[in-house]
C-alpha positions as a Python dict, from the first residue, in 0.01 Angstrom:
ca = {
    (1, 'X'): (0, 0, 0),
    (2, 'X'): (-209, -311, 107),
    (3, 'X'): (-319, -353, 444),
    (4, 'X'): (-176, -613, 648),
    (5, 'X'): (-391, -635, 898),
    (6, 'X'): (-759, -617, 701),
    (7, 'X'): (-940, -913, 895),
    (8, 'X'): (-1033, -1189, 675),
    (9, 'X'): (-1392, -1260, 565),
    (10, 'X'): (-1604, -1490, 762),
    (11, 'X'): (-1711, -1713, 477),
    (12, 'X'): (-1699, -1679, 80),
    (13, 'X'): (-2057, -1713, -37),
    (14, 'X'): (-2202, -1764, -363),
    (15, 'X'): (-2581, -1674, -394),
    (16, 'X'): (-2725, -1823, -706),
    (17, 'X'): (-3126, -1597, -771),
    (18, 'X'): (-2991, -1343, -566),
    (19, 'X'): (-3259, -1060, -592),
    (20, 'X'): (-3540, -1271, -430),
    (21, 'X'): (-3684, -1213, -100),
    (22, 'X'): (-3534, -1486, 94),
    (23, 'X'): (-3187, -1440, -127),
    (24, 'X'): (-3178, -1099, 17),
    (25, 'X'): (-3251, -1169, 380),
    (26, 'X'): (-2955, -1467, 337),
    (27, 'X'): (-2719, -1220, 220),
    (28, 'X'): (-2784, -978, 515),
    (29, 'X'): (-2726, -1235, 747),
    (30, 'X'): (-2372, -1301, 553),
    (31, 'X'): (-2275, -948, 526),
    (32, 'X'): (-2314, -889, 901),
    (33, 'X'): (-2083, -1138, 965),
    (34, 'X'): (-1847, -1014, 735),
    (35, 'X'): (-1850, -1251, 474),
    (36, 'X'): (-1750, -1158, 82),
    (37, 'X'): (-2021, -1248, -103),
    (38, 'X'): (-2131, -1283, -484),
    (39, 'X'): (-2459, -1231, -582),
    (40, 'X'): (-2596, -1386, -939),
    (41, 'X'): (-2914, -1253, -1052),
    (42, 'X'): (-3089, -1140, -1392),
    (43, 'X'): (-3109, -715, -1300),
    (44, 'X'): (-2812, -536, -1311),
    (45, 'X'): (-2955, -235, -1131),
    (46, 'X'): (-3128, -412, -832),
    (47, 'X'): (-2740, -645, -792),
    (48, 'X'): (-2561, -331, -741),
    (49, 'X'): (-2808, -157, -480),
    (50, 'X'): (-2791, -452, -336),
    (51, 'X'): (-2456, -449, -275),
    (52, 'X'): (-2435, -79, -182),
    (53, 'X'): (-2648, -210, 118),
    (54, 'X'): (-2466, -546, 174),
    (55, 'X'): (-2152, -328, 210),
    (56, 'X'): (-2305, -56, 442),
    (57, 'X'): (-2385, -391, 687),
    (58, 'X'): (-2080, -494, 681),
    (59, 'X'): (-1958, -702, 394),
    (60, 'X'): (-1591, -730, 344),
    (61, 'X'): (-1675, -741, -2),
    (62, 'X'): (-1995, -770, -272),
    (63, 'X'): (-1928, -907, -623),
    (64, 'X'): (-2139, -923, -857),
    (65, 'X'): (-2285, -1112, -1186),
    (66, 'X'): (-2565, -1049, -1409),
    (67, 'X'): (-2703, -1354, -1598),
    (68, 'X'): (-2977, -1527, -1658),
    (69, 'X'): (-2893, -1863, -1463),
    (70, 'X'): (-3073, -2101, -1658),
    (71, 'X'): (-2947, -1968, -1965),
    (72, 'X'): (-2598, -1976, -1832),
    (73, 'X'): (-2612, -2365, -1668),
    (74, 'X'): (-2438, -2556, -1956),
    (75, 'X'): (-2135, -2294, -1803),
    (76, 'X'): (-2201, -2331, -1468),
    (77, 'X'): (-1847, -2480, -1410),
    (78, 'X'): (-1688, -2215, -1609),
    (79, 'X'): (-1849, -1905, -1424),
    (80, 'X'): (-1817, -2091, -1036),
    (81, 'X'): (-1419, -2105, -1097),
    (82, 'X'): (-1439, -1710, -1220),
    (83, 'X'): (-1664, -1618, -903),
    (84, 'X'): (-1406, -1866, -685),
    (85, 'X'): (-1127, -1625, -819),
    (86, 'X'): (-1263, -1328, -798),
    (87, 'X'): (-1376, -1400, -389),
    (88, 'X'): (-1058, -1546, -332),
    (89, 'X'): (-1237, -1908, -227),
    (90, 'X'): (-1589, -2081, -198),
    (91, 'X'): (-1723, -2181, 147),
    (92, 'X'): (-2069, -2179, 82),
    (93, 'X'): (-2325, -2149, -219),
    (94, 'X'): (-2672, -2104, -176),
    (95, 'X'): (-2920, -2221, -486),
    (96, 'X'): (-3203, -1998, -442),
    (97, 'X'): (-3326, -1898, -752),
    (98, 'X'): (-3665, -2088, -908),
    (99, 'X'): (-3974, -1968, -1074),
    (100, 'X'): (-4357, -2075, -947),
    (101, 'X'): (-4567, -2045, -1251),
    (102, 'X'): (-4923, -2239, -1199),
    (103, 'X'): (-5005, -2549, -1249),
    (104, 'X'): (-5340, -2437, -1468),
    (105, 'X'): (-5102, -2253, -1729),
    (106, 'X'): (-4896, -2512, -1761),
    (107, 'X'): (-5125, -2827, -1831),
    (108, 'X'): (-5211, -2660, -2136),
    (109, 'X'): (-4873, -2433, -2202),
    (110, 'X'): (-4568, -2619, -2297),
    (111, 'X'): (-4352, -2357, -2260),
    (112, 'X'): (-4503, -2276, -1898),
    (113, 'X'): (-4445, -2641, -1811),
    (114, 'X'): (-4071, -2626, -1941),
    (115, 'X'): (-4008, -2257, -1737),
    (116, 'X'): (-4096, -2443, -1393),
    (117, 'X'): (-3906, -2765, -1464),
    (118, 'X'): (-3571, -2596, -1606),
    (119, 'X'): (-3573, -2313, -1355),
    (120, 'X'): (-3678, -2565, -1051),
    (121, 'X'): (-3440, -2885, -1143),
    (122, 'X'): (-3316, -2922, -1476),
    (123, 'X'): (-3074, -2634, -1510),
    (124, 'X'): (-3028, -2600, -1149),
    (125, 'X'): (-2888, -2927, -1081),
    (126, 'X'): (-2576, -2794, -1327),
    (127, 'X'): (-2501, -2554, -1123),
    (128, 'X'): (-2508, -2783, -827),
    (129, 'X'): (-2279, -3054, -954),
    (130, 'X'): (-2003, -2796, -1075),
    (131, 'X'): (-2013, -2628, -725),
    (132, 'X'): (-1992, -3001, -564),
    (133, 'X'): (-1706, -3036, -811),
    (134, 'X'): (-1546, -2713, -673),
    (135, 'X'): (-1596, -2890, -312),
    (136, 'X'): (-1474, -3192, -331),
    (137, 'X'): (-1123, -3073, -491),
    (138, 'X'): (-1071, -2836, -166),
    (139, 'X'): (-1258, -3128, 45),
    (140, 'X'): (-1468, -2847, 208),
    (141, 'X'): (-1758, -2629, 147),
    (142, 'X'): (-2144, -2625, 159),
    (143, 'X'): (-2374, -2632, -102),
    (144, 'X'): (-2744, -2501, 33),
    (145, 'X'): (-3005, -2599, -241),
    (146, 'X'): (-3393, -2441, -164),
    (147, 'X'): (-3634, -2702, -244),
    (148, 'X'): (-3984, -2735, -133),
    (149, 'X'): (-4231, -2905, 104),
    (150, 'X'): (-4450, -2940, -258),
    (151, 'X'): (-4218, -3192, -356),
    (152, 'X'): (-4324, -3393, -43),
    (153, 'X'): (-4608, -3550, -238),
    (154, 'X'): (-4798, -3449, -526),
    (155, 'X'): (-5084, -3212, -537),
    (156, 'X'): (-5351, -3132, -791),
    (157, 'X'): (-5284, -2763, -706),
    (158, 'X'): (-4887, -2747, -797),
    (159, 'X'): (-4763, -3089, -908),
    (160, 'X'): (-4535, -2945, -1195),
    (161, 'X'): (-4401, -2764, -934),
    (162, 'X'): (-4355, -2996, -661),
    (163, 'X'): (-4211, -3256, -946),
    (164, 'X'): (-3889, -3025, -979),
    (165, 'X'): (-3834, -2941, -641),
    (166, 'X'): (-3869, -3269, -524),
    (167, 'X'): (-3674, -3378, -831),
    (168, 'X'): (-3377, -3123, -698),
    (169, 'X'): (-3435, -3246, -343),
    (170, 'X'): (-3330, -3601, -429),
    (171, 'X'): (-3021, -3464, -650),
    (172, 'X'): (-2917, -3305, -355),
    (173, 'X'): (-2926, -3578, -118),
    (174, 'X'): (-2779, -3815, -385),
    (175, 'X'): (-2487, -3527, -362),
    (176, 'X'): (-2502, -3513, 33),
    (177, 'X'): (-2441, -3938, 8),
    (178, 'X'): (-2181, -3873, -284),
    (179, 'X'): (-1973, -3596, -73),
    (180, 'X'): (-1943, -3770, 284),
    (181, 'X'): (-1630, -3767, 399),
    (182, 'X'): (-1465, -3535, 151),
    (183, 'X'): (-1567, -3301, 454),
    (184, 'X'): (-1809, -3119, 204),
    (185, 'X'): (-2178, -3116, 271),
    (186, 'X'): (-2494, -3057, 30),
    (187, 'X'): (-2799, -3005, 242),
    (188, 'X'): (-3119, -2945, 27),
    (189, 'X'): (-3355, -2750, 249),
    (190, 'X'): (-3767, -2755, 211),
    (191, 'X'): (-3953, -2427, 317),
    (192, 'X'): (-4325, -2431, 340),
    (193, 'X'): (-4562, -2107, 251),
    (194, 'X'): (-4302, -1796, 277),
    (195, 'X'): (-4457, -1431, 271),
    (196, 'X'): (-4280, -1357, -60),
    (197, 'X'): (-4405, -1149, -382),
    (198, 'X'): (-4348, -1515, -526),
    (199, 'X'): (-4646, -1572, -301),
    (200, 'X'): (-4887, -1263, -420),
    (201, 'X'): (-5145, -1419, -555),
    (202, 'X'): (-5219, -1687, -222),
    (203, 'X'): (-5395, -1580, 86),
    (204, 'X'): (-5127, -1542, 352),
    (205, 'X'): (-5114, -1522, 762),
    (206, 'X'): (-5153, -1770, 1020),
    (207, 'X'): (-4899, -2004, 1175),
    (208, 'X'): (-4806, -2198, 827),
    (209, 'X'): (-4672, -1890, 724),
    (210, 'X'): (-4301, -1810, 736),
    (211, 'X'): (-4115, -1481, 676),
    (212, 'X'): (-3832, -1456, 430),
    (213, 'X'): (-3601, -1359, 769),
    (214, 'X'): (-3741, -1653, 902),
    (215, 'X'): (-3628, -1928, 636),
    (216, 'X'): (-3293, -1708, 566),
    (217, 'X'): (-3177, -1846, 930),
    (218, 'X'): (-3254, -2199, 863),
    (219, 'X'): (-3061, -2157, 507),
    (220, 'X'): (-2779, -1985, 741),
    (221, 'X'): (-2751, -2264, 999),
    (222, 'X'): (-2805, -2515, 726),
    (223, 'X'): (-2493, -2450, 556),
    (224, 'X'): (-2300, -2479, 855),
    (225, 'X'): (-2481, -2811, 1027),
    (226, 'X'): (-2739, -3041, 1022),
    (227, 'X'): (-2833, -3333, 791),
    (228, 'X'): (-2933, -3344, 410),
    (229, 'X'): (-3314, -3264, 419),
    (230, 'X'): (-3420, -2976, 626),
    (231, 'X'): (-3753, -2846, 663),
    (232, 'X'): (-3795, -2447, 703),
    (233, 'X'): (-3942, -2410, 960),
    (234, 'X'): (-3874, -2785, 1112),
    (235, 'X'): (-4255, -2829, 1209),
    (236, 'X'): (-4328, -2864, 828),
    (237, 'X'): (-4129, -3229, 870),
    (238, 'X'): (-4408, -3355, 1062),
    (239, 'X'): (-4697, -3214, 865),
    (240, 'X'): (-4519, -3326, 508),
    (241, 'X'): (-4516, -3682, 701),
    (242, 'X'): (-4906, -3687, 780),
    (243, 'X'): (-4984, -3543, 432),
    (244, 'X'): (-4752, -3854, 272),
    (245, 'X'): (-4901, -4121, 506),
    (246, 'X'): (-5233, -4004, 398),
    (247, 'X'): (-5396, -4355, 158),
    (248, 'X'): (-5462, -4234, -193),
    (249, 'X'): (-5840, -4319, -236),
    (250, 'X'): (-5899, -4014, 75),
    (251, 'X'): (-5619, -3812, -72),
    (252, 'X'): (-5779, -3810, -392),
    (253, 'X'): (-6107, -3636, -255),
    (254, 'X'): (-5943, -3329, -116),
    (255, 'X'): (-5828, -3017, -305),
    (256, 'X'): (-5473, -2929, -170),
}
């Protein structure tokens, strides 16, 4: 016997890197406001605890998928219209999932430099277009991309790095201009330093410094308002403007 009168969810979210520490505080916020929600992600194990607590906060219902996203991208089509059926819709999908690396390994390791450009833009931006696909059919739906405020401008420090997620920052506001008035949205949003284990290895604290809780609500609000490029937090849009107005001949002597 079905149940007539089971409220509906909220939204029908798709959360693409799902096991990292901002994924996870994005799919909290979801699952307290009831939303059905699929989570992609490599592990297997850490998906389905995941959704044990996603439920317990009040999900209507967790999916789940493992893959390796970037292996999966040339079927990124394929697998969005499976998770669409199996959540009974899209509203939103969030593209969090991305890998760091440094920018020391890869000026000298090829495959180092290949990781960070096919997990930051080059397979990502497959699984953007076939959700934008997805969108513009049902002429609704927001696609939240995480870029980065290193793709502002480049640095000695990261500028693999910031290449690819300002790379997927421009994709997604090329998508944002390609979408308007299907009454779909792409929205492409740039966090600064985040207290993540992606993070480990840099010296944290001070007021630069967001949490993962922190740039999960701007992600939230993000996919419901606001325009194409958003900074996380919004101070960052100011400080990436200063750093990019700064000439190149005193740019070049600092060590950012």
């Amino acid at each position: 016997m079905t149940n007539d009168n089971k409220k509906a969810p909220s939204n029908r979210v798709v959360i693409l890197g799902a096991l990292s520490a901002i994924a996870i505080a994005t799919a909290r916020i979801y699952a307290k406001e009831g939303a059905a929600i699929m989570l992609v992600a490599r592990n297997p194990e850490r998906l389905n605890a995941l959704a044990a607590d996603l439920r317990a906060r009040g999900a209507a219902q967790v999916e789940t998928a493992a893959m390796d996203l970037e292996a999966a991208a040339n079927e990124a089509a394929k697998h969005m219209a499976d998770w669409k059926t199996r959540l009974g819709g899209i509203s939103h999908v969030h593209v969090i999932y991305g890998y760091l690396g440094t920018q020391e390994k890869a000026s000298s390791d090829p495959a180092e430099l290949t990781r960070i450009t096919s997990s930051n833009y080059t397979t990502a931006i497959h699984w953007c277009e076939a959700t934008a696909n997805i969108f513009r059919a049902q002429k609704s739906g927001s696609l939240v991309v995480v870029s980065s405020v290193a793709g502002d401008r480049g640095r000695q420090s990261n500028y693999a790095y910031g290449a690819a997620k300002g790379a997927i920052a421009l994709y997604t506001q090329g998508l944002a201009h390609s979408l308007a008035g299907t009454g779909a949205r792409a929205v492409a949003v740039k966090p600064g330093f985040v207290d993540t284990p992606m993070t480990d290895g840099m010296k944290k604290g001070g007021a630069m410094w967001a949490s993962p809780e922190k740039v999960a609500a701007i992600l939230r609000r993000a996919a419901d308002k606001g325009g194409p490029i958003q900074y996380a937090p919004g101070r960052w849009r100011l400080v990436m403007t200063i750093i990019r107005s700064v000439p190149s001949p005193i740019f070049h002597k600092t060590k950012l």
